[in-house]
C-alpha positions in Angstrom: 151.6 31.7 171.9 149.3 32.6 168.9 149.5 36.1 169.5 153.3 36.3 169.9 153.6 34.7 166.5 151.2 37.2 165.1 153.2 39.6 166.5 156.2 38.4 165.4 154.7 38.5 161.7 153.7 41.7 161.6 156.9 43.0 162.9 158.7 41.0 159.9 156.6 42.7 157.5 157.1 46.4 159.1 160.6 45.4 158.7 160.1 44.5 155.0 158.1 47.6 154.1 160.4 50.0 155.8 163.3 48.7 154.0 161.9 48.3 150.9 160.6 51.9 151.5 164.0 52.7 152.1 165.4 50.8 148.9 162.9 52.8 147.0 162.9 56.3 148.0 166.3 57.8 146.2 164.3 57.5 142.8 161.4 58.6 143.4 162.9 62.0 145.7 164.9 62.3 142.5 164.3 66.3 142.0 162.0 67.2 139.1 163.9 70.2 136.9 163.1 73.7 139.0 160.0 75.4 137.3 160.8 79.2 136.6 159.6 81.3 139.8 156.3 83.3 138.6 156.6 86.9 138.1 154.4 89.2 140.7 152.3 90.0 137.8 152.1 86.4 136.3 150.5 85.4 139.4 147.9 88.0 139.2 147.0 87.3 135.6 148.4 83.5 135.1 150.1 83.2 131.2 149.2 80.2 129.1 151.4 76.5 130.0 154.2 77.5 128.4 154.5 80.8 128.4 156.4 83.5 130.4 159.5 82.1 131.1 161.3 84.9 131.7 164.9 82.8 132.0 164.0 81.3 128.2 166.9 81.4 126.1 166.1 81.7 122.2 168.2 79.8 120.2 170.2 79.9 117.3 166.9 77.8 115.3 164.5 80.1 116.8 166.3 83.5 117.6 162.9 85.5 117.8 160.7 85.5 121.0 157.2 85.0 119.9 154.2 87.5 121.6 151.3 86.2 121.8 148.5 89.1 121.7 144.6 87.9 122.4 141.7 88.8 121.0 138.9 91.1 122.3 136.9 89.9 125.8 139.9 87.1 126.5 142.8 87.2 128.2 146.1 85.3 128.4 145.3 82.0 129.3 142.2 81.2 128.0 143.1 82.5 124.1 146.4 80.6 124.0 145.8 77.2 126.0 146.8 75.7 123.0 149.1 77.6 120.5 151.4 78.6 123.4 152.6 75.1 125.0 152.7 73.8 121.3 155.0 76.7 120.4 157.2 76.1 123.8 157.7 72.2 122.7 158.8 73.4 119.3 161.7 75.4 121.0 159.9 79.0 120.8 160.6 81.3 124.2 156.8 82.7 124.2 155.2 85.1 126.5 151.8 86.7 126.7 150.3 89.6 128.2 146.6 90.5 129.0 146.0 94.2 127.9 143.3 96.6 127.5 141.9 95.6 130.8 138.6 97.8 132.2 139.3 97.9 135.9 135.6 100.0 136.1 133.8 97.0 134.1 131.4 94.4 136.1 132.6 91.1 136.6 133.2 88.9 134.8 134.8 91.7 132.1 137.2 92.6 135.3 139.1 89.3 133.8 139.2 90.2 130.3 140.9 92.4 127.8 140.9 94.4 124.9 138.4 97.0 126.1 140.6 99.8 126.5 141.1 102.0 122.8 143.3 100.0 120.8 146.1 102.9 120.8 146.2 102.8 124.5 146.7 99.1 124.3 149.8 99.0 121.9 151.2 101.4 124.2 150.7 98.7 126.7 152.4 96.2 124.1 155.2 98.2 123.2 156.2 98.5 127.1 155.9 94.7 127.4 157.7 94.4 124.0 160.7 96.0 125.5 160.6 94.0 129.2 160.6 90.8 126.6 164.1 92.3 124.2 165.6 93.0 127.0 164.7 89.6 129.4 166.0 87.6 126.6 168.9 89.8 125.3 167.4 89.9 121.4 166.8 92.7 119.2 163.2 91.3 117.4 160.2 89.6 118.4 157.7 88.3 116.3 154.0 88.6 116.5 151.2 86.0 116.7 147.9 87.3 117.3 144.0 86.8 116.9 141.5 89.3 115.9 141.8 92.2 117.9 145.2 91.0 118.7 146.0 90.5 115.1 145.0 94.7 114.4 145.8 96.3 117.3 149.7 95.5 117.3 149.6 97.1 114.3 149.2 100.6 115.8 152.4 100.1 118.0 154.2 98.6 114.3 153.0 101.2 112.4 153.2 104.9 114.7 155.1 104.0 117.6 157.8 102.2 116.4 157.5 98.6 116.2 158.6 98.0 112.9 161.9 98.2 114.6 161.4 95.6 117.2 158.8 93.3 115.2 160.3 91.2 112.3 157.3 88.0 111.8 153.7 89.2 112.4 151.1 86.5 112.2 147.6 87.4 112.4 144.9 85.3 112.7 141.2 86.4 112.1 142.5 89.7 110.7 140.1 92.3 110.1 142.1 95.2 107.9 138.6 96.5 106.5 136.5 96.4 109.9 133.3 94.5 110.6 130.0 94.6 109.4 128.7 92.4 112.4 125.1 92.4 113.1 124.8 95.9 111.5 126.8 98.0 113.7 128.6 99.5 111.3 125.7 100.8 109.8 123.9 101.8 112.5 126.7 103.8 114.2 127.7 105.7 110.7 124.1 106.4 110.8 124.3 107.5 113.9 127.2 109.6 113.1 125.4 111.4 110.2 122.8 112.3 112.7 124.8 114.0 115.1 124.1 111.0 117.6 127.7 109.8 117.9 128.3 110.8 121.3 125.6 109.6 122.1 126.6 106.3 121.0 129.2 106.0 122.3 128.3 106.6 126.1 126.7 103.4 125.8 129.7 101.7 124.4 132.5 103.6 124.9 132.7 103.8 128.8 132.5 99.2 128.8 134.2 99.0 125.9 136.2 101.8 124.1 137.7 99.5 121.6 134.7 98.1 120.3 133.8 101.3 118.0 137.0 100.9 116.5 136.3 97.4 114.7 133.6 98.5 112.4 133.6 99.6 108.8 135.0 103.3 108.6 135.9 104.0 112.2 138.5 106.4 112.3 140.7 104.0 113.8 140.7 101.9 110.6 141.1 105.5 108.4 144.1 106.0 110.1 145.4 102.4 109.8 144.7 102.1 106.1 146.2 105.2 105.5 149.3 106.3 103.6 149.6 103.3 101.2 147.4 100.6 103.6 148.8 99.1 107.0 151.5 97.0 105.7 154.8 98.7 107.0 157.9 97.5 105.4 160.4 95.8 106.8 158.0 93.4 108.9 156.8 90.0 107.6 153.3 89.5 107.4 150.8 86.8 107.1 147.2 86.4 107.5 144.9 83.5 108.1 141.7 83.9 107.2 138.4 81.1 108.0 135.3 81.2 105.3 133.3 80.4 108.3 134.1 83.4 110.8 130.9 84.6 111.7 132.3 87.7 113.8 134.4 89.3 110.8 131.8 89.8 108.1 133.1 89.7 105.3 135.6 87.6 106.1 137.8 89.0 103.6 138.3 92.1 105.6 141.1 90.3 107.0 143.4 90.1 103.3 146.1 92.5 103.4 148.2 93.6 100.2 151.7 92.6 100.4 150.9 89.9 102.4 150.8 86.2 102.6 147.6 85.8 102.8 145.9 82.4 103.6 142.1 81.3 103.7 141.8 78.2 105.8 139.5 76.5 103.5 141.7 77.1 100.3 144.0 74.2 101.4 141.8 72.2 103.7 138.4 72.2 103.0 137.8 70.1 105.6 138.6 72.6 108.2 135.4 74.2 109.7 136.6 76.3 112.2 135.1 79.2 112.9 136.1 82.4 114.7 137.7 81.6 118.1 138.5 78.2 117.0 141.0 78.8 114.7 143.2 79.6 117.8 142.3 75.8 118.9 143.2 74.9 115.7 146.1 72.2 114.3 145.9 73.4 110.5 146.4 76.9 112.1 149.1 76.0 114.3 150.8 74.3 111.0 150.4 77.8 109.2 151.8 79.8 112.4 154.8 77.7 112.5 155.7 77.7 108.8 155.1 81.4 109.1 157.4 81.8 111.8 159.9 79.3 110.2 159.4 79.9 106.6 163.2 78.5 105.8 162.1 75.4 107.6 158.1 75.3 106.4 156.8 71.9 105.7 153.7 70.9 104.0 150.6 71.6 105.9 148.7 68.1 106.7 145.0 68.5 106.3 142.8 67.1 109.3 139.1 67.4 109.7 138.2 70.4 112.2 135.2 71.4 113.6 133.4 74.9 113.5 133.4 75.0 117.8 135.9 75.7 119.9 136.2 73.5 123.1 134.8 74.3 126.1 136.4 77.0 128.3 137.1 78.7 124.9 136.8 82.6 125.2 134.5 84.6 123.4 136.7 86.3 121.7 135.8 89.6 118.9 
């Protein structure tokens, strides 16, 4: 008798659950909204949250697509964690490529850009440039990118020609003048003057062709300062610059005549962010969105901001 009741019990309850269970499971099947289906390429070399969406629409407060261009030794993802998903929720379509990759160079450089000669990367932009105009039906994109991201687009603006298809370039961490880092400069002028160049540069150049090209008086930078400087009218620059970068020495390589030109510190001198961390960075991201706004800017809130990035940050040059 004591069982059957038991029994009984339990089979009330199984009742209850299921139908409950039942009751329930309308809402919570409820279908989520459909996630765009990632590109071949995007799931070889995964964008940022937030970027990529090839079926964005730009709207009519936000006609431009923004381009997100990383810095040397980064890639996609791991330079724009944070601008690109903050840029999405303000309305932006954004995408992001990795270029400059060195399919010869040991791991872990096989995941990380930039390496390739900055001219052979904005060839690389300019084709993605053109898959972004014509994904989203628009005639300009605008530019946001850090260190080598912020020179090398450049090249395709200035010689193979962007100025047409760029209207907003936003560079952060610039470095107009080149880097004196650790001495290089000197040491491979030097090196030059004693006929040791090519020398030099099969240590560097097969890893890392680019990296030449950053210091003070490469003929990359000649050529980019050339003919009046590398401002190229028609195209709307600004620059934003941190006292505390420790990887463009001086940090006022990175001012560009005819530009707006902002130092970090000038308006928050709370803001300690160094080198990679200005990508990680609110005060930045208030800067980049006035910049790419300016008919909308709104006063830049100062916050306290420390000189690190947070972990999983690139190392980006």
């Amino acid at each position: 008798m004591e069982r059957r009741r038991w029994a009984a019990i339990g089979a009330v309850t199984l009742a209850t659950v299921v139908v409950g269970l039942a009751l329930v499971a309308p809402a919570q099947a409820a279908p989520l909204p459909a996630e765009p289906a990632p590109s071949a390429q995007d799931l070889l070399d995964p964008p940022p949250p937030g970027s990529n969406d090839w079926d964005c629409e730009p709207s009519d407060a936000h006609p431009n697509p923004v381009v997100l261009v990383h810095g040397l030794t980064a890639n996609q993802a791991n330079n724009w964690g944070y601008m690109a998903p903050q840029l999405k929720q303000r309305g932006y379509c954004v995408f992001s490529l990795t270029y400059g990759r060195n399919p010869l160079a040991p791991p872990p450089l096989t995941q990380v850009g930039g390496l390739a000669p900055m001219e052979e990367s904005a060839e690389e932009l300019s084709g993605f440039v053109d898959e972004v105009l014509e994904a989203t039906d628009t005639e300009k994109v605008d530019i946001v990118g850090h260190s080598e991201g912020s020179l090398m687009p450049n090249h395709y603006v200035k010689f193979l020609g962007g100025d047409e298809h760029v209207d907003r370039y936003v560079g952060l961490t610039p470095l107009w003048d080149g880097t004196k880092t650790a001495g290089l400069a000197f040491l491979n002028r030097t090196g030059e003057q004693l006929g040791l160049g090519p020398a030099i540069g099969t240590v560097l150049d097969p890893l890392c062709a680019s990296c030449r090209q950053f210091l003070v008086g490469s003929e990359f930078l000649q050529d980019m300062n050339a003919d009046g400087g590398p401002r190229v009218d028609g195209v709307d620059y600004t620059m934003i610059l941190t006292r505390y970068d420790e990887l463009v020495v001086p940090y006022t390589s990175g001012l560009m005549d005819g530009a707006d030109n902002i130092v970090l510190q000038e308006g928050c001198p709370a803001n300690l962010a160094e080198h990679v961390a200005v990508a990680f960075d609110p005060v930045t991201l208030q800067h980049v969105t006035n910049a790419l706004d300016p008919e909308h800017a709104q006063p830049v809130r100062c916050v306290p901001v420390g000189p690190d990035a947070p972990p999983g940050a690139p190392p980006v040059a």
